[in-house]
C-alpha positions as CSV (number, residue, x, y, z in Angstrom):
1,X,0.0,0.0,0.0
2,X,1.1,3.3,-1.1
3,X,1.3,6.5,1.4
4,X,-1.0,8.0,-0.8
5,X,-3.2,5.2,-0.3
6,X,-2.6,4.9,3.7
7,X,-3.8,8.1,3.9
8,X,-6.9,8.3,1.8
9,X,-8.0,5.3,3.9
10,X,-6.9,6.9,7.4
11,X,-8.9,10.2,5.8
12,X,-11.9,7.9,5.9
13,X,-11.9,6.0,8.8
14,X,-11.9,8.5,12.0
15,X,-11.1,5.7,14.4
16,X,-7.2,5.5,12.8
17,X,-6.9,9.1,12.9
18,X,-7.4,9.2,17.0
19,X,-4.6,6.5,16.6
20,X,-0.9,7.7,17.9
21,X,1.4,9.0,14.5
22,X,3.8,6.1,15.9
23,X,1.0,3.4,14.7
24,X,0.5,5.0,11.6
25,X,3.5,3.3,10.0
26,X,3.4,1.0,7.3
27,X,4.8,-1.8,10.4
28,X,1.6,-0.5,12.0
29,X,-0.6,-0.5,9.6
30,X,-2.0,-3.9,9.3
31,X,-1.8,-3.9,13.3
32,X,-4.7,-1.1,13.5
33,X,-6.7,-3.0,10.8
34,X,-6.8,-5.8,13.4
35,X,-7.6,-3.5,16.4
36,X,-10.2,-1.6,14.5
């Protein structure tokens, strides 16, 4: 997934965006889709 993409999908789901920057890594990424 790009960064371009990342964000477009953080931009529409609010529950990632409460989510620390530290978790909005590409590591994190697929960690938050299984949290949320």
């Amino acid at each position: 997934m790009s960064q371009t993409n990342m964000r477009k999908h953080n931009m529409s789901q609010p529950k990632m965006q409460i989510m620390p920057p530290h978790d909005a890594t590409p590591t994190g990424f697929p960690i938050m889709i299984t949290k949320t």
